[in-house]
ROMIKOL-739818 format. One record per residue (C-alpha): x, y, z; residue in one letter; residue number from 1. Coordinates in steps of 0.001 Angstrom, whole numbers, plus 500000, padded with zeros to 6 digits. Layout:
<sites>
c1->X	c2->Y	c3->Z	residuo->A	num->NUM
...
</sites>
This chain:
<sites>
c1->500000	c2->500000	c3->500000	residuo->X	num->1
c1->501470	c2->503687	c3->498901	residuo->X	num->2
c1->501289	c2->506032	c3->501443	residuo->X	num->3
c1->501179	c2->509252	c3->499315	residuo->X	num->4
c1->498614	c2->511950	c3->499246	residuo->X	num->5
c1->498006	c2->513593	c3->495795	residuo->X	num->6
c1->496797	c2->516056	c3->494488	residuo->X	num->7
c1->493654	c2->514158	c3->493549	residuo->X	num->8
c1->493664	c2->513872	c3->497352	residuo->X	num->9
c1->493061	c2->517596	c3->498426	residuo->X	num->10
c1->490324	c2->519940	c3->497991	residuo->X	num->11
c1->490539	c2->522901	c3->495964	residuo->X	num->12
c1->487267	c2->523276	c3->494231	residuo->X	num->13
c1->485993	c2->526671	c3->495512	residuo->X	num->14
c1->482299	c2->525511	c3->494968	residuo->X	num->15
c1->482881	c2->522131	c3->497383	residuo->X	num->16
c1->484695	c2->524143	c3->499669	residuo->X	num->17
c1->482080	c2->526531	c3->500184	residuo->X	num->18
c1->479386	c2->523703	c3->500207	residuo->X	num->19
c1->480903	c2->522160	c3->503240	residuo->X	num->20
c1->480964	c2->525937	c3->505173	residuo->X	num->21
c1->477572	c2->526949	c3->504368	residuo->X	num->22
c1->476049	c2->527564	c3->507635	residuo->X	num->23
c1->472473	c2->525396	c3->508293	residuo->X	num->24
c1->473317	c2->522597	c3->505611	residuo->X	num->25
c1->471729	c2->519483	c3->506356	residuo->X	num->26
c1->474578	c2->517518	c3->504166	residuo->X	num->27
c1->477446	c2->518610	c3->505896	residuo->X	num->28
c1->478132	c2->516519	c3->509388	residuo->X	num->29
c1->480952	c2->517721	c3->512307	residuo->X	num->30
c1->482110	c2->517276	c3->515451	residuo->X	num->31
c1->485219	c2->518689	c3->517609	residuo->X	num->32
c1->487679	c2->516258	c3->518957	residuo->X	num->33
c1->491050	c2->518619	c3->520155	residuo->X	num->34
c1->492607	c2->519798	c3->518328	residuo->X	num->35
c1->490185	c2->519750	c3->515450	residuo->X	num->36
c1->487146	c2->520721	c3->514103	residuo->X	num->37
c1->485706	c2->518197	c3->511056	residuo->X	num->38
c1->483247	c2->518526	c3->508818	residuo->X	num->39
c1->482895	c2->516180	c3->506262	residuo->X	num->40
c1->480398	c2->515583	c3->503546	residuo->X	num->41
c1->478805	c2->512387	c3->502115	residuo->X	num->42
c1->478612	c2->512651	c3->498185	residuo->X	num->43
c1->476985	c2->509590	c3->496532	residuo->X	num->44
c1->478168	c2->509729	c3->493085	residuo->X	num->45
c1->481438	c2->510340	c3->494270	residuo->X	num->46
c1->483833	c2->507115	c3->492674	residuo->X	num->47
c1->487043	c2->507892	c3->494502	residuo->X	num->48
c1->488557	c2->505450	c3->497359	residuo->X	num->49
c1->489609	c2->508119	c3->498929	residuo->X	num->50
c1->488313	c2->511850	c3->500507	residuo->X	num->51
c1->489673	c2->515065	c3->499034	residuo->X	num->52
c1->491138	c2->516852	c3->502248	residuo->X	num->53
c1->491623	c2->519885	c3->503408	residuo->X	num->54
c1->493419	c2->521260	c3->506472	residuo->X	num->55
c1->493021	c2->524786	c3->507692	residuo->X	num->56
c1->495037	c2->527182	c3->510212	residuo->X	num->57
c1->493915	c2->530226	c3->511747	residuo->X	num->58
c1->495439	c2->533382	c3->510606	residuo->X	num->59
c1->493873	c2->534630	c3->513792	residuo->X	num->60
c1->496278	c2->532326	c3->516299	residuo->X	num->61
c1->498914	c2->532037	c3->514378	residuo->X	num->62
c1->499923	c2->535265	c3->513161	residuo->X	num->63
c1->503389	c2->534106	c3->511078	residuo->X	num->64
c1->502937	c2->531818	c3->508288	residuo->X	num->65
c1->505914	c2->529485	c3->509009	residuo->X	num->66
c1->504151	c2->528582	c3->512106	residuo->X	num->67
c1->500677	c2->528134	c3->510375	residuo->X	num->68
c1->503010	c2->525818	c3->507917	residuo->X	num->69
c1->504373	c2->523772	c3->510387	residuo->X	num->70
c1->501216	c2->522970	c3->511692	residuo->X	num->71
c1->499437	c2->522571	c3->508515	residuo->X	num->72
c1->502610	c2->519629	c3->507287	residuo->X	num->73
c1->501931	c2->518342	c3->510893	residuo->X	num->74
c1->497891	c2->517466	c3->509882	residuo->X	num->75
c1->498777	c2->516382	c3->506369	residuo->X	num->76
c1->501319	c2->513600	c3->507210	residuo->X	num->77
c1->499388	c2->512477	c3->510186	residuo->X	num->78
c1->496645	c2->512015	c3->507464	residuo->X	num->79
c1->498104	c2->510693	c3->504513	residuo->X	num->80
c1->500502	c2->507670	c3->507622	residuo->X	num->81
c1->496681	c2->506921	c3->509023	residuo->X	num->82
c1->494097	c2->507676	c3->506038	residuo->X	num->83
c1->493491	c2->503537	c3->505525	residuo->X	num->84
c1->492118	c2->503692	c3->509083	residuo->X	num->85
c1->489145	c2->505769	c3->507730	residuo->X	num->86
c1->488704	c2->503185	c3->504772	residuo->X	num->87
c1->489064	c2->500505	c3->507105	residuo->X	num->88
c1->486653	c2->501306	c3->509730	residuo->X	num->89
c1->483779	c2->502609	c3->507552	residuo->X	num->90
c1->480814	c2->499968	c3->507333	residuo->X	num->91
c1->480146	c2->502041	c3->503641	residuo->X	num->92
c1->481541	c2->504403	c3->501952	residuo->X	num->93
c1->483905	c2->506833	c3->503657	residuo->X	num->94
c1->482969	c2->510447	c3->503312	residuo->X	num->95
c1->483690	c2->512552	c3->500072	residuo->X	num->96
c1->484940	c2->515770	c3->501831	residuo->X	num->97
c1->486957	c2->516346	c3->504836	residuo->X	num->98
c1->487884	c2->519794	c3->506176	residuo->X	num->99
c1->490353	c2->519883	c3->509597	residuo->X	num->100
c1->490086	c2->522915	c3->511233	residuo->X	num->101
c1->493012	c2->523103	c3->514046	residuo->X	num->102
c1->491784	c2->525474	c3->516785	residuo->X	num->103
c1->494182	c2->524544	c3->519337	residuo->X	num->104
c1->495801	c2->527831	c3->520452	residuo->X	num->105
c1->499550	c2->527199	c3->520563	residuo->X	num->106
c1->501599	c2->524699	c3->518282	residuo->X	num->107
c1->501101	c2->520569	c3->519290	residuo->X	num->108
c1->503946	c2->518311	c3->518848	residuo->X	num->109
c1->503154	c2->516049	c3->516090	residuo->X	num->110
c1->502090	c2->512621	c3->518913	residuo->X	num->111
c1->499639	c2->514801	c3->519908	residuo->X	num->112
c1->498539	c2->515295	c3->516076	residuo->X	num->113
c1->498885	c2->512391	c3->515281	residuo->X	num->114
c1->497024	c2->510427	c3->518101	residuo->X	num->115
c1->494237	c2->512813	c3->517390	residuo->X	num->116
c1->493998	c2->512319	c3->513781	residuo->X	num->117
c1->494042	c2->508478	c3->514253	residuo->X	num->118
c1->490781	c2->509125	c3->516868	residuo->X	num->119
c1->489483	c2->511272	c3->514376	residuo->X	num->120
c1->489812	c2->509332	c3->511594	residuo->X	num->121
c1->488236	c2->506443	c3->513311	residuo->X	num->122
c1->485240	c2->508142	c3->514776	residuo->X	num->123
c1->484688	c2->509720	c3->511146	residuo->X	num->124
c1->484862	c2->505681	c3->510057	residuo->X	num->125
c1->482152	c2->504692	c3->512637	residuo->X	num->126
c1->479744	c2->507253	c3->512114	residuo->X	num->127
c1->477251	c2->506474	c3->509075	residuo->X	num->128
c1->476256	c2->508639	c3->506535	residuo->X	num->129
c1->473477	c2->510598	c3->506898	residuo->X	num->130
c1->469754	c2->509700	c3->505453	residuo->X	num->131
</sites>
């Protein structure tokens, strides 16, 4: 199994992007598990095996965008090392669109990432798709 994550992988449609922000939508689902915020998105025509991803930093906390780097590379490569834990644990098909928000206030060392990611990504696999 390759371990990469393409650029197939991430999610740069502005339309999608915006679909999983709009405030009120019944599609998207979320929950907060520290240091993340997820929402995710169920898409049934979607064919790909896995989610396009993407990770966001606050300009807000971190003011210097080396820092907001480091912790975005952080979230990525605990993602793409644990991502066949999402396929793995889903009963169907894993969600279509992920979005990790990081709201912890200071930088985490990467364990701390990366045990949360692995949570995440598991809780993500257990929860079923909406009706």
């Amino acid at each position: 199994m390759k371990q990469k994550f393409g650029k197939n992988e991430r999610l740069c449609d502005p339309r999608l992007i915006g679909k999983l922000f709009k405030r009120g939508s019944s599609d998207v689902q979320t929950f907060y598990l520290f240091p993340f915020r997820v929402l995710y998105i169920y898409d049934k025509e979607s064919t790909q095996k896995y989610p396009q991803v993407l990770f966001s930093v606050s300009k807000k906390q971190f003011k210097k965008a080396v820092d907001r780097n480091l912790v975005r590379r952080r979230c990525r490569e605990a993602y793409r090392l644990h991502k066949e834990l999402l396929i793995a644990s889903s009963a169907g098909a894993p969600p279509s669109y992920i979005a990790f928000l990081y709201l912890a206030k200071e930088i985490t060392t990467y364990d701390v990432i990366e045990q949360a990611m692995k949570q995440t990504l598991k809780k993500m696999g257990k929860t079923p798709p909406a009706p």
